[in-house]
N, C-alpha and C positions, 0 to 999 in steps of 0.2 A: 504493500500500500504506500511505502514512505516513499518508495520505488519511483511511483506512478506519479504520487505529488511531486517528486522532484524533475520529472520531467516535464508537467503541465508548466509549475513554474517557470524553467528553464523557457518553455516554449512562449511563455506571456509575456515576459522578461527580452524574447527576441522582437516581440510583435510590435511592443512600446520603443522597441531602439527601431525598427523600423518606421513607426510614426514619426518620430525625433527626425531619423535622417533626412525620408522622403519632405519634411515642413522646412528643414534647413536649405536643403537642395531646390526646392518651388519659395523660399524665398529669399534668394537670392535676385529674383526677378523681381518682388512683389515685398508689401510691407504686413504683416501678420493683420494689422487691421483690413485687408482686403483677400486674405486667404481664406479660401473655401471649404467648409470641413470635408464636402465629396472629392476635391482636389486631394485631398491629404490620402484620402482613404481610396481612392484612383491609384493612386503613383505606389501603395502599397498592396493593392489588388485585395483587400478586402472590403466586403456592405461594410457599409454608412452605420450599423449597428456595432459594428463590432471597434468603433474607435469608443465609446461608451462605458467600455469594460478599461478603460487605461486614462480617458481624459475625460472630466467635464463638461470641457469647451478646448476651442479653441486656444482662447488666452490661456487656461490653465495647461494647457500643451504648449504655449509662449514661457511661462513662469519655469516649465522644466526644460527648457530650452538655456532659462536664465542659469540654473543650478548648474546643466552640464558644459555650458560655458566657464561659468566663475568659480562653480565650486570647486574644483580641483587645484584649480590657484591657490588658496591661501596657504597652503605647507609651504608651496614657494617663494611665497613670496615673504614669508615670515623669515624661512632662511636665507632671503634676500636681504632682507633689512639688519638682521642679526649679526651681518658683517658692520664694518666701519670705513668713515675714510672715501679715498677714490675707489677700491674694491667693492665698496655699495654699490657708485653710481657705474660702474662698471659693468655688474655682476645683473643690477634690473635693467639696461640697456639691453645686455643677451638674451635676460630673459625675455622680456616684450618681445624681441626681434625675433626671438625661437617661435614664443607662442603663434606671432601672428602667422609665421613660416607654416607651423605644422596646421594651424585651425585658422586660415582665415575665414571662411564662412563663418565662423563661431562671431569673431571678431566684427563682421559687415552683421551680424544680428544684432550685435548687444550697439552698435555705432549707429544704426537704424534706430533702433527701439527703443533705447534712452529717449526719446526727448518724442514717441510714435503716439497713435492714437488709442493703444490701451492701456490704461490705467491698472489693473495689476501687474503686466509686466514691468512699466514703470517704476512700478514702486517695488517689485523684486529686483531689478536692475537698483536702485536706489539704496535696499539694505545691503546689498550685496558692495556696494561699494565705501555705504557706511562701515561695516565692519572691516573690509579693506582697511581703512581709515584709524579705524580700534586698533585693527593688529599693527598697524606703522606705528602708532602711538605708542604703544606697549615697549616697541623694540626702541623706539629713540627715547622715552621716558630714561634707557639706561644708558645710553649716552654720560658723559663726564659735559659736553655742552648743554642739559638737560637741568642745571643745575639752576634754581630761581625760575623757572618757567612754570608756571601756572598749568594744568590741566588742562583750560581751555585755549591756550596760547598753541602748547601740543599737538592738542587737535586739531588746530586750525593749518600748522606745519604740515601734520603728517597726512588730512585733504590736500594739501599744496603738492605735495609728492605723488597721490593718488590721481589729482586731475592730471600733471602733468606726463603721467604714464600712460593716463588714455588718450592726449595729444600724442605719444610719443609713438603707441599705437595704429593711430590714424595715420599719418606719418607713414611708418612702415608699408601698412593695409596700400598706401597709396604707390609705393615704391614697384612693392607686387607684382600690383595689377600693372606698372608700368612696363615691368621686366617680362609679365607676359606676354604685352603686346609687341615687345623690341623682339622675342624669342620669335613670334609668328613673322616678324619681319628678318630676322635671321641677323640681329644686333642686338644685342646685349648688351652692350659696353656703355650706354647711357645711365640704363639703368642702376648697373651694378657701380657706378659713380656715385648715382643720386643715393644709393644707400649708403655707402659711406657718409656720405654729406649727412644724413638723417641722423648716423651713430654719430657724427661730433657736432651736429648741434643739440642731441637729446642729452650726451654730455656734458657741454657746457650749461646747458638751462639747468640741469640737475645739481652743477657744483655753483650755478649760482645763488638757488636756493638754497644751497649749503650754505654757503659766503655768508649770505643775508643773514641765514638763524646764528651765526657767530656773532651778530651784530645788534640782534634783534632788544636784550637789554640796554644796550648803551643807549636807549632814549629815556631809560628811570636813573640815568647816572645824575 
């Protein structure tokens, strides 16, 4: 019996990563507010019933969209922060530029949908970056520069750090698709320029907001 459960699971478990993919892959074209629930359930070849059994709605298949996006990030990015120094700004530059590499799709979702016309996703994109934010905080809290700064001063740093990685993001996402098209034209070499360009300006913006938080009490002196 335990047999049997484990392969129903196993099989519901495939069925839900195929709704995931097939709504990643159709919206790439399209924004979740204008996807179809029969589209979804088209592109994975089962009725319209059987998306019921794994999603809600639509947006509530938007909101796990958000999870398998970001949720995997925070280990990383915790031991990204956990460093100090240039080797920080170094170490989340890779990372961003890996993530985008391996997941852009993931990436053109959450870069669509932040700011899209549904309101749960939104605001899963939202805690999802809140907590991003917590955990930067956490790690610079121990910083030795950390010393006299307020909580909410922290916070407001370790958001500075967070938006500027999904600039840095964007950024990348953009380089990509640029290196795609140079590929179909049989040139490359612009491309792989303009990323470089991208890795030292996400470096310098990020040792700026270093610079700054070195500076940031000298205005109660």
């Amino acid at each position: 019996m335990s047999h049997t459960l484990g392969i129903r699971q196993a099989q519901k478990q495939k069925t839900r990563q195929a709704f995931l993919d097939a709504a990643l892959a159709l919206l790439e074209e399209q924004s979740l507010s204008s996807l179809g629930l029969r589209e979804v359930t088209r592109a994975v070849g089962v009725a319209p019933t059987a998306f019921y059994r794994h999603f809600r709605s639509t947006a509530d298949l938007g909101v796990a969209l958000v999870d398998e996006a970001l949720g995997s990030l925070h280990p990383m990015v915790r031991t990204t922060v956990a460093t100090a120094g240039e080797e920080r700004i170094t170490r989340a530059v890779q990372l961003i530029a890996g993530h985008v590499s391996a997941h852009p799709a993931h990436v053109r979702f959450i870069a669509r949908e932040r700011h899209g016309g549904v309101q749960p996703v939104r605001e899963a994109i939202r805690a999802q970056l809140a907590r991003f934010a917590e955990e930067v905080k956490t790690e610079l809290a121990k910083d030795p520069e950390a010393a006299g700064w307020s909580d909410d001063d922290l916070l407001m740093l370790a958001h500075l750090y967070v938006d500027q990685m999904l600039i840095t993001a964007s950024l990348f996402l953009e380089t990509l698709d640029s290196a795609e098209s140079a590929e179909s034209a049989e040139s490359a070499e612009p491309s792989e320029a303009e990323r470089r360009r991208v890795v030292q300006v996400a470096t310098r913006q990020l040792r700026l907001i270093s610079l700054g938080r070195q500076h940031w009490l000298d205005q109660e002196s």
